[in-house]
Every structure is written in C-alpha cells, then in structure tokens.
C-alpha positions in Angstrom: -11.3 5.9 -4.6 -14.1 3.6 -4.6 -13.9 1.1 -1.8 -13.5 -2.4 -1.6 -16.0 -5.0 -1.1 -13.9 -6.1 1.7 -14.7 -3.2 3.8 -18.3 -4.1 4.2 -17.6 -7.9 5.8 -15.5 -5.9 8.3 -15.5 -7.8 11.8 -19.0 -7.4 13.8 -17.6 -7.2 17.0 -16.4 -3.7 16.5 -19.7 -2.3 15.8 -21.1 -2.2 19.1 -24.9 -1.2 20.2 -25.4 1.8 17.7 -27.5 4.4 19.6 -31.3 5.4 18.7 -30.5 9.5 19.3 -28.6 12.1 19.0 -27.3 12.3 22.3 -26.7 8.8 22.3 -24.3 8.8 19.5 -23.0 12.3 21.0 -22.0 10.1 23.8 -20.8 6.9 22.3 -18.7 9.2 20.3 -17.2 11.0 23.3 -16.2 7.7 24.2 -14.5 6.8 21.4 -12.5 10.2 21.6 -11.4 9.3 25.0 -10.8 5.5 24.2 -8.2 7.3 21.3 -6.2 9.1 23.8 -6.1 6.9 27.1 -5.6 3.8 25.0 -2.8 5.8 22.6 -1.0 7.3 25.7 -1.1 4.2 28.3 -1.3 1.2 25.7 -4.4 -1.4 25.4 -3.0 -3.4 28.6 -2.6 0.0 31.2 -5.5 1.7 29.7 -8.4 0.5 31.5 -12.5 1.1 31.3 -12.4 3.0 34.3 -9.8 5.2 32.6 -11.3 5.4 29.3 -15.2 6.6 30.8 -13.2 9.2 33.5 -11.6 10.8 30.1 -15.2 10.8 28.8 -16.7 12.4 31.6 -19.5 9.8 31.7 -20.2 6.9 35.0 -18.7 3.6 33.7 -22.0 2.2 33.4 -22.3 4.2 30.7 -19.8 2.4 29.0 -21.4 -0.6 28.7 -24.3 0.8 27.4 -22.5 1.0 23.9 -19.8 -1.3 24.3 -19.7 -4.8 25.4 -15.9 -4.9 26.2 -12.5 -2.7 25.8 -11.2 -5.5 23.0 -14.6 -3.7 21.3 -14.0 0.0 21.7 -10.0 -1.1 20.4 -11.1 -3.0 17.2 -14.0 -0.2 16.5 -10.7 2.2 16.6 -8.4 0.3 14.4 -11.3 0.1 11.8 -12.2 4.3 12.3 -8.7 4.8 11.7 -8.9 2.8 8.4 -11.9 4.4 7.2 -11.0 8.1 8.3 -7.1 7.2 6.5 -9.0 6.4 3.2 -11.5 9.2 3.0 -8.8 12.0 3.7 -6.5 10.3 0.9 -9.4 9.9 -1.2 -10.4 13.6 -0.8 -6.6 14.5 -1.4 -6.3 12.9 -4.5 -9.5 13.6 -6.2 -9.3 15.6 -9.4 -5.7 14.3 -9.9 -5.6 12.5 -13.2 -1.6 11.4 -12.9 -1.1 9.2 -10.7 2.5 10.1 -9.5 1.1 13.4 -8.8 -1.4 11.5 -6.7 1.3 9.7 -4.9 2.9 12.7 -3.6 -0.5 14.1 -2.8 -1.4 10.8 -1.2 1.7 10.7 1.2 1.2 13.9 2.2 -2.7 13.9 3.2 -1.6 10.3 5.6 1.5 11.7 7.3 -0.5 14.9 8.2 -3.5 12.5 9.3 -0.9 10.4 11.5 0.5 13.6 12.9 -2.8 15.0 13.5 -3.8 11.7 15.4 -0.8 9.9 16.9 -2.9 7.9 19.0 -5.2 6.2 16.4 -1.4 5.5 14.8 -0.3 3.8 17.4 -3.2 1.8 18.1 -3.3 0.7 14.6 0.3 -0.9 15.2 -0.8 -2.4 18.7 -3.7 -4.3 17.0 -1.2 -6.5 15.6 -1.2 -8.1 19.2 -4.2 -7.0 20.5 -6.4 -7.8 17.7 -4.8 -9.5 14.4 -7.9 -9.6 12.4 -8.4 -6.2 12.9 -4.8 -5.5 12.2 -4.9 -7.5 9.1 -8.5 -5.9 7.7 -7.0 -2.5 8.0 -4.1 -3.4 5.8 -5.7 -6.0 3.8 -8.7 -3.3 2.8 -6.2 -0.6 2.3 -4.1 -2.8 0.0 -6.9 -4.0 -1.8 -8.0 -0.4 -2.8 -4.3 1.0 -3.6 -3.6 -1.8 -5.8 -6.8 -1.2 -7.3 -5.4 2.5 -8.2 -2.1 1.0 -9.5 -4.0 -1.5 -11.8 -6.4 1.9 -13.2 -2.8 3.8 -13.3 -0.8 1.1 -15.2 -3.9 0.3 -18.1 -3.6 4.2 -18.7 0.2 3.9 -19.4 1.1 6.3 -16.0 3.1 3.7 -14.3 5.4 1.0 -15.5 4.6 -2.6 -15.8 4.7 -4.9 -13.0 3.7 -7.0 -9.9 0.5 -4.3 -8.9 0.5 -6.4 -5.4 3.3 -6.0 -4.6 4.0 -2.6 -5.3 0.6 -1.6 -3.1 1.9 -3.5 -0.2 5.6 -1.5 -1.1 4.6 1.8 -1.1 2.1 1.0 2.0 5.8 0.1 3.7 7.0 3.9 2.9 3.8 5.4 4.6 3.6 3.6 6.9 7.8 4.1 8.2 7.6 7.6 7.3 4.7 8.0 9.9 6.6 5.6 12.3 9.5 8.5 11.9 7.3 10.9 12.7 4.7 9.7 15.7 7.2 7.0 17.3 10.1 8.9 16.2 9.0 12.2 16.4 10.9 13.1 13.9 11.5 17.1 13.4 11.8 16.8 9.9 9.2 19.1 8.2 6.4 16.6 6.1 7.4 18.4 2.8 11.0 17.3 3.3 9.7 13.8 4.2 7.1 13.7 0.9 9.8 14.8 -1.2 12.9 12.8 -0.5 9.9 9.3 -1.1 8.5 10.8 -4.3 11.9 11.2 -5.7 12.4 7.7 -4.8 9.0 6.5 -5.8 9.3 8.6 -9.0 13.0 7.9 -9.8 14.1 4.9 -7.7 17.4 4.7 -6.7 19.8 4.7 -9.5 22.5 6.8 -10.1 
C-alpha cells in the first residue's frame, strides 16, 4: 500500500529532538513504551510526566531531553499508531490480488494489532480531545490510502461501482467498532468470529 502524500506534512510537533545514538533512541524509545501504557491505563489528564519517566525507569530530566511536553509524546503516539496500523495491514494484504479477500485479511491484521496494543487504541480515540489534528491526520491519512485501494479495486472490476469516499470512511466505521468491541468492550468473542460475521456483510450486505 503505497502511502499518501499526506503522511509526510504530518504535524512537527510530534517529532520531538531525534537522538544522535543508539542509546539515545534506545531511550527515547523506552519512553515512548512507557508513555503507551501510563497514558493508555490513566488517560492523558491522570497520566503525568512524572508517571510516564518512573514507568521508563529514567530521572525526569531525561524526559525533556527528547520531548518538549506530554501534548508531544501524546501526538508522537497517535501518529506511531497510524503508521504501525498501516504497515501491519499492508504486510497482511500483500500478494492478495482480490480485494475482498484483502478485506477480510485486512480486518483481521487491525483487530489483532488493537488487541495486541489496547493502549495505542485508546489513545488514538482520546486524541479527538486531546489533540484534534492529530486525531483527524490519523484518519484523514488512513482514509486517503484505503480509498486509494477501493479506486485500484473498482477500475479492475473487483468491487461494484460507487462513492470510493465514502465507502473508505464506511468500512473504516466497521474496524474501527469492531476494535471498540474488543479493547473498550472486551469483548470474548474470538477475532475469527468477529472477521467473519463483517466480511459476510461487507461481501454480501444485508439482504435477505
């Protein structure tokens, strides 16, 4: 899946002071871990830097080295989980030429990304009142690509006509309930059962 243009005009402040060394980005990465599960357990509000470099196991001081503020390390998240999201789908679908079959493959790879990392999920849906234009360039980016596919899919007669915006920001809405279900939810159902029951109704739509 080749990525959109839009990905590279992604917001500045997220990219913080990139470190000169290995061990530098060792640690700026360590802090990013613990950012994921401090901010994902207590929320952006509760978690605070304090928290965040104690989870690290670095002084605070450290923090700042990389980081200007905690609204940084937030949007830097909401953007990793973008990126990370598109590269496992991308890797999950390559090779599949039909692109139904690379729904269902697709669906799959993001619900067992969101269930491997429930606290990147749930950032990404704080951002919508933490930090709206990161919010809004993860979907914006994602939607772009997907429609993108739909547009590919359609020209080679896999799909039916219609709207290709619309249907992106559509199937988006099954993803992203179906991971709701599971990380918000937690939801027992199995992921096949879940990818199975929105294939048939991607595939088949609701008609008797």
């Amino acid at each position: 899946m080749r990525k959109p243009a839009a990905e590279a005009d992604a917001p500045q402040k997220a990219a913080g002071n990139q470190p000169k060394t290995a061990r530098g980005e060792a640690t700026r990465k360590a802090i990013l871990t613990a950012a994921e599960r401090v901010i994902g357990e207590k929320g952006y509000n509760d978690a605070s830097i304090g928290h965040i470099t104690s989870e690290a196991g670095v002084a605070q001081g450290t923090f700042y080295i990389y980081f200007t503020t905690k609204e940084q390390v937030f949007s830097e998240l909401v953007l990793e989980m973008g990126r990370l999201v598109r590269h496992t789908i991308a890797e999950a679908t390559q090779g599949i030429g039909n692109r139904l079959e690379a729904e269902k493959a697709g669906l799959r790879a993001f619900l067992e990304f969101v269930q491997a990392h429930p606290d990147l999920y749930r950032i990404v849906q704080e951002a919508l009142f933490v930090d709206p234009a990161a919010y809004e360039e993860y979907y914006k980016t994602f939607a772009a690509g997907y429609r993108s596919g739909l547009v590919a899919a359609e020209a080679a007669g896999q799909i039916s006509k219609g709207d290709t915006e619309t249907r992106a920001w559509a199937l988006m809405g099954i993803a992203r309930a179906l991971g709701e279900q599971l990380v918000v939810f937690k939801s027992e159902k199995p992921i096949s059962e879940l990818v199975a029951s929105a294939y048939d109704l991607i595939a088949n739509g609701i008609k008797p």
